[in-house]
TORGU-869699 format. One line per 4 residues: their letters; for each residue x, y, z of C-alpha. Coordinates in nm, 3 decimals. Layout:
N
a) X/Y/Z; ...
***
This chain:
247
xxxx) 0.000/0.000/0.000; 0.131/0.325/-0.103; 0.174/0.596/0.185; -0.020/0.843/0.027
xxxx) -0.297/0.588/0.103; -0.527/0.508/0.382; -0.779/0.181/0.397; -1.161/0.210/0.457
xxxx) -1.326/-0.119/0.546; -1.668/-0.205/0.565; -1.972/-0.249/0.354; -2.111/0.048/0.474
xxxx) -1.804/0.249/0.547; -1.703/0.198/0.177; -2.058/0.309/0.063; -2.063/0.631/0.302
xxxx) -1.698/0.729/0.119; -1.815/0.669/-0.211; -2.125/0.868/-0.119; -1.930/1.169/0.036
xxxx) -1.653/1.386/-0.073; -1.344/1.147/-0.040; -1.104/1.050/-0.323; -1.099/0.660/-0.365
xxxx) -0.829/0.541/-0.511; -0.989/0.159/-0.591; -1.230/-0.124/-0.407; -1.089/-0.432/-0.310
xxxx) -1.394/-0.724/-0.315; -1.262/-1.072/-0.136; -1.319/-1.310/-0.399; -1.672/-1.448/-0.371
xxxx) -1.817/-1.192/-0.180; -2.190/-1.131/-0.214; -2.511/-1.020/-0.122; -2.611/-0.764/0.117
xxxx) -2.548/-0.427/0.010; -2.225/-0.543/-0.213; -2.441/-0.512/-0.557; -2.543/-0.156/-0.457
xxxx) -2.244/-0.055/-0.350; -2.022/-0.200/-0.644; -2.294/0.007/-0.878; -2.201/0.331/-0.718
xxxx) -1.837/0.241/-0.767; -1.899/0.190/-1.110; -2.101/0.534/-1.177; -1.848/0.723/-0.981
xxxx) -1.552/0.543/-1.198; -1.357/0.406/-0.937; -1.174/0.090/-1.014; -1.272/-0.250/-0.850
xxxx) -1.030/-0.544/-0.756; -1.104/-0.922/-0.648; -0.839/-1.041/-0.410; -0.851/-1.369/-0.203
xxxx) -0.975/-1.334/0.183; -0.589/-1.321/0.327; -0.504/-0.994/0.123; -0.789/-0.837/0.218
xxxx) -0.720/-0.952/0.619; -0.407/-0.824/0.579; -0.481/-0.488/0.425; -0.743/-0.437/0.696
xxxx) -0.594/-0.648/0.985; -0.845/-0.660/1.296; -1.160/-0.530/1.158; -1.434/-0.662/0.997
xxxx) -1.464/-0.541/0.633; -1.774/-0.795/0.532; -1.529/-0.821/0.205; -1.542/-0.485/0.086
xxxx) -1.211/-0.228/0.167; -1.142/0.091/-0.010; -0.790/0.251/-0.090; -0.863/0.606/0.003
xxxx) -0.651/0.968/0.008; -0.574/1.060/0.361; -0.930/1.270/0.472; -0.947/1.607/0.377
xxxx) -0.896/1.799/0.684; -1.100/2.130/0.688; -1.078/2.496/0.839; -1.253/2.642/1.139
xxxx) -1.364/2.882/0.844; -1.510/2.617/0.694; -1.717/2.498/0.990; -1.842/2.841/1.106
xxxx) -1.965/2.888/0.718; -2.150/2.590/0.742; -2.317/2.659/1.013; -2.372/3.005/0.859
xxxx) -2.505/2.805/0.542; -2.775/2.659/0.757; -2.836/2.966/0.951; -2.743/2.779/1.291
xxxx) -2.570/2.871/1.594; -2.222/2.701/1.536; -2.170/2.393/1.729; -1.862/2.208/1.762
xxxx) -1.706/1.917/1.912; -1.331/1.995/2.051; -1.197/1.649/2.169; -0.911/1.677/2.394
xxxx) -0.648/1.439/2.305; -0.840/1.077/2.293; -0.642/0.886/2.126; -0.910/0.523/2.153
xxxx) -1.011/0.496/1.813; -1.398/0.322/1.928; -1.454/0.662/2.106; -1.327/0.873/1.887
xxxx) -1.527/0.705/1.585; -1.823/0.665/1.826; -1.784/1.025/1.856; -1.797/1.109/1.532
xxxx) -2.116/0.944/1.447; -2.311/1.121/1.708; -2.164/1.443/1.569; -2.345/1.426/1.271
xxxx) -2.649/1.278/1.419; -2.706/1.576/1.661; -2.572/1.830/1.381; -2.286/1.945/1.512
xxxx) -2.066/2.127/1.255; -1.759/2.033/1.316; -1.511/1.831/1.510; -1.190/1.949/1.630
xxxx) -0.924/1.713/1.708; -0.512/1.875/1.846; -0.228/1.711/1.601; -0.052/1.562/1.840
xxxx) -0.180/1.306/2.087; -0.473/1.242/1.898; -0.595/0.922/1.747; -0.578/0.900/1.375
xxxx) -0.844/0.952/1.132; -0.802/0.563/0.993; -0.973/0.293/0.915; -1.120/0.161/1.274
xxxx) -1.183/0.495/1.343; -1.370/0.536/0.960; -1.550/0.159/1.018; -1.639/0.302/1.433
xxxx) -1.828/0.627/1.312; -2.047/0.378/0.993; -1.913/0.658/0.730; -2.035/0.953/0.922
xxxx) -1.643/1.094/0.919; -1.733/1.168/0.572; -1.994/1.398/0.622; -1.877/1.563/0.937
xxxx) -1.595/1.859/0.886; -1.290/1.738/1.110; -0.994/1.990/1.189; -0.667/1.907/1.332
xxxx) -0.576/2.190/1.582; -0.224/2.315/1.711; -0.234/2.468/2.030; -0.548/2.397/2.190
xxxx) -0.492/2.665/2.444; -0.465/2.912/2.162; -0.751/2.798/1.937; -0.997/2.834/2.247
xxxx) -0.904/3.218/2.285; -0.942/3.231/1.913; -1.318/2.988/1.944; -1.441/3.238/2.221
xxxx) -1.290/3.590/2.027; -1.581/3.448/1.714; -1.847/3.426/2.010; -1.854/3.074/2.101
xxxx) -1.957/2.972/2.466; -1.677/2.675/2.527; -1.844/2.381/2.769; -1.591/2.090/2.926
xxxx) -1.694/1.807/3.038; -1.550/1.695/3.389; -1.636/1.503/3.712; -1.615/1.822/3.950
xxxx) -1.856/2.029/3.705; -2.284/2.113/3.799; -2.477/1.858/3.670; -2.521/1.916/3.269
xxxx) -2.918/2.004/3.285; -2.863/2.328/3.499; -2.672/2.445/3.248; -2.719/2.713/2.964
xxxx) -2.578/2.490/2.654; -2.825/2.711/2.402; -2.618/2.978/2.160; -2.288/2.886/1.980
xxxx) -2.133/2.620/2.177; -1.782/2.414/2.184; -1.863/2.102/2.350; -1.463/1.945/2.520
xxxx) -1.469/1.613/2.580; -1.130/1.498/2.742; -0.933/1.141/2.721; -1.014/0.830/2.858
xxxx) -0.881/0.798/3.221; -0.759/1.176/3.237; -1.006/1.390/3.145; -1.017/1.723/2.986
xxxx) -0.624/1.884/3.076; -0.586/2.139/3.371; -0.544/2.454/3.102; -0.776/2.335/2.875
xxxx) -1.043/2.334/3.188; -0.912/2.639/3.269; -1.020/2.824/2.947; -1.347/2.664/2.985
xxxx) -1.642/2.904/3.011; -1.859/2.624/3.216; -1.770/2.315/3.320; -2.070/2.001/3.363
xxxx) -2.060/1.691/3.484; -2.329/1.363/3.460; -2.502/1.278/3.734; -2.338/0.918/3.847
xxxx) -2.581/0.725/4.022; -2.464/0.370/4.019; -2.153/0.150/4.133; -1.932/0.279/3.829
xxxx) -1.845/0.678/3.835; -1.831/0.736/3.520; -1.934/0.701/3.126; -1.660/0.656/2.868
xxxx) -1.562/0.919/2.666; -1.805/0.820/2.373; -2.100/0.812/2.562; -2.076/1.102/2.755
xxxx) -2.036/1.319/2.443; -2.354/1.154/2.310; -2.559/1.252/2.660; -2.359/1.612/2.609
xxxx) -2.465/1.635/2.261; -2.809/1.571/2.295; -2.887/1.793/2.575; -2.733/2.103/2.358
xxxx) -2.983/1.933/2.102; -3.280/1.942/2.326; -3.209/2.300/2.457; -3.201/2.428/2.128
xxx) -3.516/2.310/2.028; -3.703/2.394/2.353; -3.557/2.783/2.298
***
């Protein structure tokens, strides 16, 4: 596999790609592969003019080693990372408050891909992830979020300190998520809104909660204390969700 290259896997993965904006290089098909979505998505393949290969099953294990690609992988060009300008005009486009998903170094591929799909469930616009200590944008992460990375604008980030001053300076309320914070429904999550979610284990960093405008926590009332990562973004999202449909 060339480096320039990056491997989708999954029936519906591979369709979502095909569907959305990225460039696919060619579709690998294990030989005798069938049924299911495979004649649908093989037809899009063909309309869009993208090259299709049969390969026997241990290629195809190998080019997508640990996940389960149903016999269908894609050789992609890395994702097109987009601009904050790019996310505020969408939201602009669809005359919405901006809201955006800042995750803070979570570098588990199942959340972030988890992560992803909510995203573009609840409409968020964006999701902004630093460059370094961050999980890459790859295939588990691709097969995790079922395609929705294709349709959701991702942006890596330098200095996370530095792009918060510069989310807050275009009028965005920034909201972390933490253990120590008041419990998520008291809070105002209506207007533009960056949403932090922090790693596994750690949590949001100590500047990073810092620069916070608010910080919420979940309400824990069982044995465990606390949700994974992917989860509580999906509680998170959906309350700013249900606040902005109430106001």
């Amino acid at each position: 596999m060339m480096a320039n290259t990056d491997i989708i896997a999954g029936r519906n993965a591979v369709s979502e790609a095909l569907r959305g904006n990225r460039s696919i290089n060619k579709i690998v098909v294990q030989e005798g592969a069938r049924g299911g979505s495979l004649g649908e998505l093989l037809a899009l393949a063909k309309a869009k003019g993208v090259p299709v290969e049969t390969v026997k099953a241990e290629k195809l294990d190998k080019m997508a080693p640990g996940i389960r690609h149903q016999g269908v992988a894609a050789l992609a060009a890395p994702i097109a990372f987009q601009t904050l300008d790019d996310v505020f005009a969408k939201a602009a486009a669809k005359n919405e408050a901006p809201f955006l998903l800042l995750l803070d170094e979570l570098q588990d591929p199942q959340n972030v891909g988890a992560l992803i799909r909510t995203a573009d469930a609840a409409g968020v616009h964006g999701v902004l992830m630093p460059r370094r200590r961050s999980c890459p944008l790859n295939a588990v992460v691709a097969k995790i979020s079922a395609g929705a990375v294709e349709y959701v604008p991702v942006v890596q980030i330098g200095n996370i300190a530095q792009t918060m001053e510069e989310l807050k300076a275009r009028g965005c309320w920034i909201i972390g998520a933490d253990m120590d914070g008041v419990d998520f429904y008291a809070a105002n999550m209506t207007g533009p809104i960056v949403l932090v979610i922090g790693a596994e284990g750690k949590g949001i960093g100590r500047l990073v909660k810092q620069k916070c405008d608010d910080i919420v926590s979940i309400p824990m009332n069982g044995g465990v204390n606390s949700l994974n990562a992917s989860n509580a973004g999906a509680v998170l999202m959906y309350e700013v969700v249900r606040q902005r449909h109430l106001f």
